[in-house]
VOPAGU-2260 file (C-alpha; in pm, 1 decimal, decimal comma):
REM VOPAGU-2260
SITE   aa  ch    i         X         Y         Z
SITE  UNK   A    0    2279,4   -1961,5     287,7
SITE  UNK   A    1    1972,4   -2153,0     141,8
SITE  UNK   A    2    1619,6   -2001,2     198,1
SITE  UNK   A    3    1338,5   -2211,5     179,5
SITE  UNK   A    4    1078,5   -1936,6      81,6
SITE  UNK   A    5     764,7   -2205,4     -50,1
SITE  UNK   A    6     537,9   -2125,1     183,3
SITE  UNK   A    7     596,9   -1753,4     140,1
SITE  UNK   A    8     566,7   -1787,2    -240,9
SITE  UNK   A    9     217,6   -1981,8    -151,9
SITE  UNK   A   10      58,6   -1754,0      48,4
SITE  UNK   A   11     160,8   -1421,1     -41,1
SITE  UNK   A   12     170,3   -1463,8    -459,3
SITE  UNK   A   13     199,8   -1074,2    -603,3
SITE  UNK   A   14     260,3    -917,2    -305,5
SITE  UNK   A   15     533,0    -772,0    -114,4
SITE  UNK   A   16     670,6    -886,8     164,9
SITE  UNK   A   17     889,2    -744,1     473,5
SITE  UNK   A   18    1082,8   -1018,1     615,9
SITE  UNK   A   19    1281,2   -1003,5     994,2
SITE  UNK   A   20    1645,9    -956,8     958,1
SITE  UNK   A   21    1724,1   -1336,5     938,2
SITE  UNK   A   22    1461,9   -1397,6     690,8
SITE  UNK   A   23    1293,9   -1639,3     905,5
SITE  UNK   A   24     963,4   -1443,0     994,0
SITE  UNK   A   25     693,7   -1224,9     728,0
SITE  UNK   A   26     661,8    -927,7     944,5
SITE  UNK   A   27     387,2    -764,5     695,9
SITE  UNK   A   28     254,9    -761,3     344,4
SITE  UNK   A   29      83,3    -571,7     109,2
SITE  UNK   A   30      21,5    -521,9    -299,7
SITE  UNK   A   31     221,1    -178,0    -206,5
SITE  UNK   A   32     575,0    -167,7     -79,1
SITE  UNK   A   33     555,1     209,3      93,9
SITE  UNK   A   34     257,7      24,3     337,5
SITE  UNK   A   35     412,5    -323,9     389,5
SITE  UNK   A   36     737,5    -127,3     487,8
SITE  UNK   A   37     583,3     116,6     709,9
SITE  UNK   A   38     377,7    -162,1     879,6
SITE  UNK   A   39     691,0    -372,9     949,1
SITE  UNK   A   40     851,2     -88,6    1119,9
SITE  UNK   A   41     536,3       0,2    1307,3
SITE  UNK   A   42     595,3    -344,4    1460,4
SITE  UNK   A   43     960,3    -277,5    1566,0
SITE  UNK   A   44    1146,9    -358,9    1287,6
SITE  UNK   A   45    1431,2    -138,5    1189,0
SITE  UNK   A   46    1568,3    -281,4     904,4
SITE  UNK   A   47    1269,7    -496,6     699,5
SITE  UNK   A   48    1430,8    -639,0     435,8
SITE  UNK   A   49    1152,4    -624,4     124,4
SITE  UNK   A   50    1051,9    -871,5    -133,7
SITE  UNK   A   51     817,6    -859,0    -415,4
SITE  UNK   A   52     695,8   -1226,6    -430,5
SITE  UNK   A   53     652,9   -1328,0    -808,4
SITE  UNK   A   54     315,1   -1437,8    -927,1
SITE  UNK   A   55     463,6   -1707,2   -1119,5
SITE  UNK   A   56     735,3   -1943,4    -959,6
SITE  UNK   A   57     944,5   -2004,9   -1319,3
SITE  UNK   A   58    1353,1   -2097,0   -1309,7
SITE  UNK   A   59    1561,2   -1828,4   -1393,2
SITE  UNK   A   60    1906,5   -1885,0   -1590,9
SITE  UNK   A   61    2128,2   -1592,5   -1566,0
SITE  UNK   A   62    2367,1   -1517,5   -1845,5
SITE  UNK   A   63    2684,2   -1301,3   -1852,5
SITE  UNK   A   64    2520,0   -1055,7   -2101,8
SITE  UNK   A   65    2887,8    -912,9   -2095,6
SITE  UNK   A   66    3014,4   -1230,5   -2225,6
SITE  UNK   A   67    2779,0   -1225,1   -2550,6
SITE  UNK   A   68    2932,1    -888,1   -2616,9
């Protein structure tokens, strides 16, 4: 499943996010998690899934750090 998340990087840079359960839909926000959780379930949501949008969009290249050992 690919998740075009753009806009949400855009808009809500250093924050974090509570998304619906299909990832489609910011249901809150906030620069603290405890709040942006509590005000996505305030609004019906029983299961927020939560996401710390980066400040910085950079690549990341993951290595098998077991592999090097």
């Amino acid at each position: 499943m690919n998740i075009d998340l753009t806009k949400v990087y855009q808009q809500y840079k250093g924050l974090w996010i509570a998304l619906d359960e299909n990832l489609n839909k910011v249901l809150s926000h906030n620069k603290n998690a405890q709040k942006a959780y509590k005000q996505a379930t305030q609004r019906g949501s029983k299961t927020p899934i939560m996401f710390k949008v980066p400040i910085k969009n950079t690549a990341y290249f993951g290595l098998n750090w077991c592999e090097q050992h």
